[in-house]
VEXDREN-2710 file (C-alpha; in Angstrom, 1 decimal):
% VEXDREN-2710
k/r/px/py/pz
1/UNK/51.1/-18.9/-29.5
2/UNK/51.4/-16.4/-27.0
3/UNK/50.3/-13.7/-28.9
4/UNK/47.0/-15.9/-30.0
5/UNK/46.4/-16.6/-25.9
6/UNK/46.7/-12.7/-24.9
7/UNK/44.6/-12.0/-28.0
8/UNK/41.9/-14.6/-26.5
9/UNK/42.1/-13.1/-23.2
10/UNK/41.3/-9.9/-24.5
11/UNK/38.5/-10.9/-26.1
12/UNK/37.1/-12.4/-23.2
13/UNK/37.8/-9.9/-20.6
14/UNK/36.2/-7.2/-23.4
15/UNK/33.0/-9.4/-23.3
16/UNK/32.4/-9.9/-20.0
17/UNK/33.0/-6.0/-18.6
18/UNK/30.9/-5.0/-22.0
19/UNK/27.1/-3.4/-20.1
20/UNK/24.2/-5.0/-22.0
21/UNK/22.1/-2.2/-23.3
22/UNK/18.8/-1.2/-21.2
23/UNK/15.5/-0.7/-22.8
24/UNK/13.5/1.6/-20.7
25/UNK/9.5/0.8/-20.7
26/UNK/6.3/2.7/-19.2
27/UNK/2.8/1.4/-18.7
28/UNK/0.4/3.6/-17.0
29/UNK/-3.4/3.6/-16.6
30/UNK/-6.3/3.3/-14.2
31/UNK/-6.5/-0.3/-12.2
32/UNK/-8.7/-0.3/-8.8
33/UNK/-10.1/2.7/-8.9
34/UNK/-7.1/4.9/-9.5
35/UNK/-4.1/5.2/-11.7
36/UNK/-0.5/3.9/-11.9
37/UNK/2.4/4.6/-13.0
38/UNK/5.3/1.8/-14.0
39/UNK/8.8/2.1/-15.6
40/UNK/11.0/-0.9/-15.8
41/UNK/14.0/-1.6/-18.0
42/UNK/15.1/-4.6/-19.8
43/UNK/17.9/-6.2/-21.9
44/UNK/15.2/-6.3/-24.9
45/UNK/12.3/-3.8/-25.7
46/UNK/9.8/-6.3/-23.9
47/UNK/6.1/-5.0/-23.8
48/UNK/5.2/-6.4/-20.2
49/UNK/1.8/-4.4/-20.2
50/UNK/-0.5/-7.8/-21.2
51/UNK/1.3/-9.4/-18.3
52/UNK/0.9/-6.8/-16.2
53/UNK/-3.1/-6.4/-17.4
54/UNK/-3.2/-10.0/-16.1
55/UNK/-1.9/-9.3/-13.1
56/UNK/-4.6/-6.4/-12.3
57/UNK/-7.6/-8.9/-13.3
58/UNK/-6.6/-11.9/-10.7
59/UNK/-7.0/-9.1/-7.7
60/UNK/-10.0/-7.3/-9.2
61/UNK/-11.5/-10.8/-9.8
62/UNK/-10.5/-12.0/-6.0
63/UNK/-10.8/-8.8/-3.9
64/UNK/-12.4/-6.4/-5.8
65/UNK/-15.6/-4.3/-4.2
66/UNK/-16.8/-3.3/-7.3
67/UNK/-17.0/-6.3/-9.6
68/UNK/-20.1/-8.3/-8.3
69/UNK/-18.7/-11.4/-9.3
70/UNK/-15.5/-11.0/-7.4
71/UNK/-14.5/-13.5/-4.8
72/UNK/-14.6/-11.5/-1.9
73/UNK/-18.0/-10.0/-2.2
74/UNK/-19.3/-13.7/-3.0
75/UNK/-17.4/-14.4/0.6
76/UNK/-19.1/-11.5/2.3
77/UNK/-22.7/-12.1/0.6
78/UNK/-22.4/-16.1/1.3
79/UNK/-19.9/-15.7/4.4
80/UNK/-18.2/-19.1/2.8
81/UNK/-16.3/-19.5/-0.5
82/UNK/-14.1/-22.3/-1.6
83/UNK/-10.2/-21.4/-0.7
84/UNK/-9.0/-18.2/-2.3
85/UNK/-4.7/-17.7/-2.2
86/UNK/-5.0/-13.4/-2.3
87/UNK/-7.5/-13.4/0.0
88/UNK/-5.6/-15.9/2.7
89/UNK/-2.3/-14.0/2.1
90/UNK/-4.6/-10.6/2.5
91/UNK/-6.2/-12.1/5.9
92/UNK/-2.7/-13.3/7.3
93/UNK/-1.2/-10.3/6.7
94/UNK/-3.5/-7.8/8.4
95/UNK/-3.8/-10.1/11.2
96/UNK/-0.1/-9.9/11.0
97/UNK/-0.7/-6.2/11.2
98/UNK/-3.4/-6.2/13.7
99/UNK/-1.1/-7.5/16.3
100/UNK/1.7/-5.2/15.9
101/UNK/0.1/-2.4/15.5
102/UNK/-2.1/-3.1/18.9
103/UNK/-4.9/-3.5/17.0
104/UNK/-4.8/-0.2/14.9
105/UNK/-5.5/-2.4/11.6
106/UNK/-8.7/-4.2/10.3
107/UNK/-9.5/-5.8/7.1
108/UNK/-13.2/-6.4/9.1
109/UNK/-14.4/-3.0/8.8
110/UNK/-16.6/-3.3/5.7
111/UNK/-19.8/-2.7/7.3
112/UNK/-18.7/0.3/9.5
113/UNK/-17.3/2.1/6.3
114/UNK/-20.4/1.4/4.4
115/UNK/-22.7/3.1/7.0
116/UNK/-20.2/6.6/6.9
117/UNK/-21.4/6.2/3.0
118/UNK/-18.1/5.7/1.6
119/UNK/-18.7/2.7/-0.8
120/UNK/-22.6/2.8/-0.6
121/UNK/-22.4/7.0/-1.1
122/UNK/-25.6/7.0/1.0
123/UNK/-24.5/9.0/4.4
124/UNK/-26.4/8.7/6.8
125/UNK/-29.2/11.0/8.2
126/UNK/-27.8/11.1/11.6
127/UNK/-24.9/9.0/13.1
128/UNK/-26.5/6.7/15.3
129/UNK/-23.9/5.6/18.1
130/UNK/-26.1/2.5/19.2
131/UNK/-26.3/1.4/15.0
132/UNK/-22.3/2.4/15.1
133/UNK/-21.3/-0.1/18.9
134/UNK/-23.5/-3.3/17.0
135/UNK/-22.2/-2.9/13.5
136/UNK/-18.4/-3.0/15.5
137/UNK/-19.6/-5.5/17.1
138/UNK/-19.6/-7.8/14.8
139/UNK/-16.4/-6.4/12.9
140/UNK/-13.7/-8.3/14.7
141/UNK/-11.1/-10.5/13.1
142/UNK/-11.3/-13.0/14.5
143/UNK/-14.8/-14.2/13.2
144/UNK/-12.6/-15.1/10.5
145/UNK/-11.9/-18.5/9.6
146/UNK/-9.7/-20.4/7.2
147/UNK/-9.6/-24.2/7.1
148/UNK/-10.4/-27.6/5.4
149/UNK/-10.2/-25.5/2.0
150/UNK/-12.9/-22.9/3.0
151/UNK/-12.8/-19.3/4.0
152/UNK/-15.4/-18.8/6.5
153/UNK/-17.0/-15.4/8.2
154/UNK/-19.8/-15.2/11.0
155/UNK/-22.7/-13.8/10.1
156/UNK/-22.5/-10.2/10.1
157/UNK/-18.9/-9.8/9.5
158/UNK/-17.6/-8.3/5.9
159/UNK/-14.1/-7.7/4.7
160/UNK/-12.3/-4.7/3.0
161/UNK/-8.9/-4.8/1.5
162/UNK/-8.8/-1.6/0.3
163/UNK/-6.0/-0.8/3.1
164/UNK/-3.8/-3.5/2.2
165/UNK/-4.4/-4.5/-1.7
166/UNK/-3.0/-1.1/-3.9
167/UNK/0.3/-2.2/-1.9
168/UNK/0.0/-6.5/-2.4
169/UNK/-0.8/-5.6/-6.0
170/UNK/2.9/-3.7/-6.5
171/UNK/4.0/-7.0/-4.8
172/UNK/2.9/-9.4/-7.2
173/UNK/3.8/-7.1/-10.4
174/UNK/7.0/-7.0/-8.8
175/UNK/7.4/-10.8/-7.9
176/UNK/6.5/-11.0/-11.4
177/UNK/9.4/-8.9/-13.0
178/UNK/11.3/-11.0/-10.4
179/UNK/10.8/-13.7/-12.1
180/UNK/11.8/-12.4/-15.8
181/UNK/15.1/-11.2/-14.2
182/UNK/13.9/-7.3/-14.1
183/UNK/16.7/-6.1/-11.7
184/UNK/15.4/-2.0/-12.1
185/UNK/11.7/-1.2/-12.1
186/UNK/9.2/0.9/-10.3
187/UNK/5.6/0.3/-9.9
188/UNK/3.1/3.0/-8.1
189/UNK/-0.7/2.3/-7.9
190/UNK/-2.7/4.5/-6.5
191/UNK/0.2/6.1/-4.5
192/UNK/1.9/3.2/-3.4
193/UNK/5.1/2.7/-4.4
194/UNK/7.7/-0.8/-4.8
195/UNK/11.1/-0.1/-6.0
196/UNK/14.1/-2.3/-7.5
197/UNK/17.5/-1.3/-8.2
198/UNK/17.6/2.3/-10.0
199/UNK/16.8/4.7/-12.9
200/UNK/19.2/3.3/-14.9
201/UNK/19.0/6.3/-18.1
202/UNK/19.8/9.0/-14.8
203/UNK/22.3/6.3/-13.0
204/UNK/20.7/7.4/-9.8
205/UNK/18.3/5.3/-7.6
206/UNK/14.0/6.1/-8.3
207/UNK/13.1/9.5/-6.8
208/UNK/10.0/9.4/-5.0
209/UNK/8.0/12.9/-3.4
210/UNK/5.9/12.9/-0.3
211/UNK/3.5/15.3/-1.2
212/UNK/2.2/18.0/1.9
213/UNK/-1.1/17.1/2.7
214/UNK/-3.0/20.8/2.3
215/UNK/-5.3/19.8/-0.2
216/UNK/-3.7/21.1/-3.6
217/UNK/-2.5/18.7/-5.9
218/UNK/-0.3/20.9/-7.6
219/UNK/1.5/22.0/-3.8
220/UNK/5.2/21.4/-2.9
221/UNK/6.7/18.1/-1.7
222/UNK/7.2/17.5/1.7
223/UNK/10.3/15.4/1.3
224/UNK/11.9/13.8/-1.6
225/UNK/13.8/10.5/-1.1
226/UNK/15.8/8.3/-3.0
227/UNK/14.8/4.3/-3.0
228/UNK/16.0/1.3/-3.9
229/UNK/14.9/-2.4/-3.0
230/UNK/12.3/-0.5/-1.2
231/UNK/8.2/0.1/-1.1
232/UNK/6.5/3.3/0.3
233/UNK/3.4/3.6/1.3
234/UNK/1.2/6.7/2.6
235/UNK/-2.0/7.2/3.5
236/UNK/-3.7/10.4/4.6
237/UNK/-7.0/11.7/6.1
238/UNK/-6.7/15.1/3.4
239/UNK/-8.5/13.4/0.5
240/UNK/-11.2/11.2/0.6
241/UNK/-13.6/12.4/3.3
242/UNK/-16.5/14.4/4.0
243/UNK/-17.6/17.3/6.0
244/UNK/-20.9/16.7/8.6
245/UNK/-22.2/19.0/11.1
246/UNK/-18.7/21.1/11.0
247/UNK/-16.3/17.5/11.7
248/UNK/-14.6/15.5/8.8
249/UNK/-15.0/12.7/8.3
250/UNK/-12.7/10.7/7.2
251/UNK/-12.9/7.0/5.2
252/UNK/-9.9/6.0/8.4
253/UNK/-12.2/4.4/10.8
254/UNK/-10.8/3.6/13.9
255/UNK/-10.9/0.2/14.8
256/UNK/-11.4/1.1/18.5
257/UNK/-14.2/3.2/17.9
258/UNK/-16.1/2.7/15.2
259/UNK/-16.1/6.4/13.9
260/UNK/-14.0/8.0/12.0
261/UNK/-10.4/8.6/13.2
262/UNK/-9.8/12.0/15.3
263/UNK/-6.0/11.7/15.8
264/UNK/-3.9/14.8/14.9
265/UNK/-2.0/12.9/12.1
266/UNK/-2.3/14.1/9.1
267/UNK/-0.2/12.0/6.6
268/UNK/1.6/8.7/7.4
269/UNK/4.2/7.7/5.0
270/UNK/6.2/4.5/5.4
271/UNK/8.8/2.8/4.0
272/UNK/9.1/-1.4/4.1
273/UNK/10.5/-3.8/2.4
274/UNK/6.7/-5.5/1.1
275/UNK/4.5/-2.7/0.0
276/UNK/1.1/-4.3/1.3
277/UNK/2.6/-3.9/4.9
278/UNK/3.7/-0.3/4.5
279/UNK/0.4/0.6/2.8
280/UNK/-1.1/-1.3/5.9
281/UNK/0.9/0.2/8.8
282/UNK/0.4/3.4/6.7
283/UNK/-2.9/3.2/7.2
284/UNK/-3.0/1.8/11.3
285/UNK/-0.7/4.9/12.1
286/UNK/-3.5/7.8/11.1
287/UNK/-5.6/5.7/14.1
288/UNK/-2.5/6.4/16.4
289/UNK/-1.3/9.5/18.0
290/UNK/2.2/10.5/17.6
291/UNK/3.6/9.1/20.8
292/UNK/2.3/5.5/19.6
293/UNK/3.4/5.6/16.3
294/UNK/6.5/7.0/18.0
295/UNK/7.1/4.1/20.3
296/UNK/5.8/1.8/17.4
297/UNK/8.8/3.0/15.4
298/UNK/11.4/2.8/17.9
299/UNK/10.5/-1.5/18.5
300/UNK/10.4/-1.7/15.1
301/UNK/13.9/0.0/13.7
302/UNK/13.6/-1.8/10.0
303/UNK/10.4/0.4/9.7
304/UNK/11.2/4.3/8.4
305/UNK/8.6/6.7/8.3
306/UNK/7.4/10.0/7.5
307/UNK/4.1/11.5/9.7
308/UNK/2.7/14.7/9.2
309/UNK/0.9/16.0/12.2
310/UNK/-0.7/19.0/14.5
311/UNK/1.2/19.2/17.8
312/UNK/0.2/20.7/21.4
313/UNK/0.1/24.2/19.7
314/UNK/-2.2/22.9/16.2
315/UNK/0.9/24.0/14.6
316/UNK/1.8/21.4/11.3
317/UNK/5.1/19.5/12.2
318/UNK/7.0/16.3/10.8
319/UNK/8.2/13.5/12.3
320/UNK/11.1/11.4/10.6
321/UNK/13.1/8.6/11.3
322/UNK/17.0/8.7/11.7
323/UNK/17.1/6.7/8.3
324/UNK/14.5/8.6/6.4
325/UNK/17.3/11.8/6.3
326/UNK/19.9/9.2/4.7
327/UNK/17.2/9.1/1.7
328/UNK/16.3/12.5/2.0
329/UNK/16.9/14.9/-1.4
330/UNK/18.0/18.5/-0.1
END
């Protein structure tokens, strides 16, 4: 009898330290304009990439500024649509990020953008301050309204989420493999990056390069940090932007200003725990300088970062966070 006990304690104890075999899975592609990039592993070889496919059509259908018959263009044609639940949560959270970033953030900014040619590709002949000071004007947030099951918008207000919606869209896949009990995944659109658990096949958690911002693809990393439960986010001024009259210009506009952002940053990268608020504060830090973000940083210790900026001298230096160089691959 006792023998038959220990023999059945074995068995259990055997069974329950046993590691259920992982299935790593890839999905890549282009989605919003760019490509991504996601590796996930499961107990089973499940094919996720419908699901994911899904996933991609919802936003392009509700935020998209390319697909005329998305939500959000309908909203800034008609300045009213019935209640939309991406566009609220996209509203709420760069009001969220309006505030705390001293009003370094807009999702307003449509019209502004537009004029500097970059969704219209029709520059303009001359910049015309006065055309510049009216279209601003009109771009604040808070001619936005939500209530009795409508999204409203004055007049001559338009949205963007083009700051903010790469970033909510690694959220939602994310929540999704959430919800099938997908403990090790990572999901990069366009850049942005959402992280859970590790590489399992390398036992090591995701690796994840910060590129330097001089213009060639194929240049060294910056920094190379591991994550884990973590998004990053980084946006730069290096990449989509034209040159006019000897200035860039860069598709950052400065909520303050209307033009083009002239800080000395670079390349922001940051590191939260929901991607659309790192891509987001990401993109309010290139309308900071480096004492701001600086000070931003420093009231806001869950927040790491990575900026990339000239100093006094135009020479190209790095800012990090104490708990970016935990992360940090020597």
């Amino acid at each position: 009898m006792k023998l038959h006990i220990f023999l059945l304690i074995s068995l259990i104890i055997t069974s329950c330290t046993q590691k259920k075999s992982l299935f790593q899975k890839s999905y890549s592609g282009q989605t919003q304009g760019t490509f991504f990039n996601i590796k996930y592993f499961c107990g089973e070889s499940r094919d996720f990439s419908n699901a994911i496919d899904s996933i991609f059509k919802v936003i392009d259908s509700s935020v998209s500024l390319y697909n005329q018959k998305s939500n959000l263009i309908t909203l800034n044609q008609k300045k009213r649509i019935s209640y939309d639940p991406i566009i609220d949560t996209l509203i709420k959270q760069s009001i969220r990020v309006n505030k705390i970033t001293n009003e370094n953030f807009s999702c307003a900014l449509y019209p502004v953008i537009n004029y500097f040619g970059f969704y219209s590709k029709k520059r303009p002949a001359f910049i015309d301050t006065f055309s510049i000071v009216s279209l601003l004007s009109n771009s604040s947030m808070s001619n936005i309204k939500i209530d009795n099951g409508y999204i409203h918008l004055d007049s001559f207000t338009s949205l963007d989420f083009n700051a903010i919606a790469q970033g909510y869209t690694c959220d939602l896949v994310a929540e999704y493999f959430n919800q099938k009990d997908i403990k090790n995944y990572l999901i990069e659109i366009g850049g942005e990056v959402r992280t859970s658990g590790s590489n399992y096949t390398k036992k090591k958690k995701w690796r994840v390069g910060v590129e330097n911002p001089d213009e060639t693809p194929t240049s060294n990393f910056n920094t190379i940090i591991e994550l884990s439960d973590m998004s990053l986010a980084t946006s730069g001024s290096y990449r989509n932007y034209y040159i006019e009259n000897n200035n860039l210009m860069s598709h950052i506009i400065d909520p303050s200003t209307g033009f083009p952002s002239k800080t000395k940053v670079i390349s922001s990268t940051v590191l939260h725990k929901k991607c659309s608020l790192a891509d987001a504060i990401a993109t309010s830090f290139m309308c900071m300088d480096i004492r701001e973000i600086k000070d931003f940083l420093k009231t806001n210790p869950h927040i790491q970062a990575i900026v990339i900026y000239q100093d006094e001298l135009d020479r190209i230096s790095t800012y990090r966070t104490s708990g970016i160089d935990k992360l940090t691959i020597n």
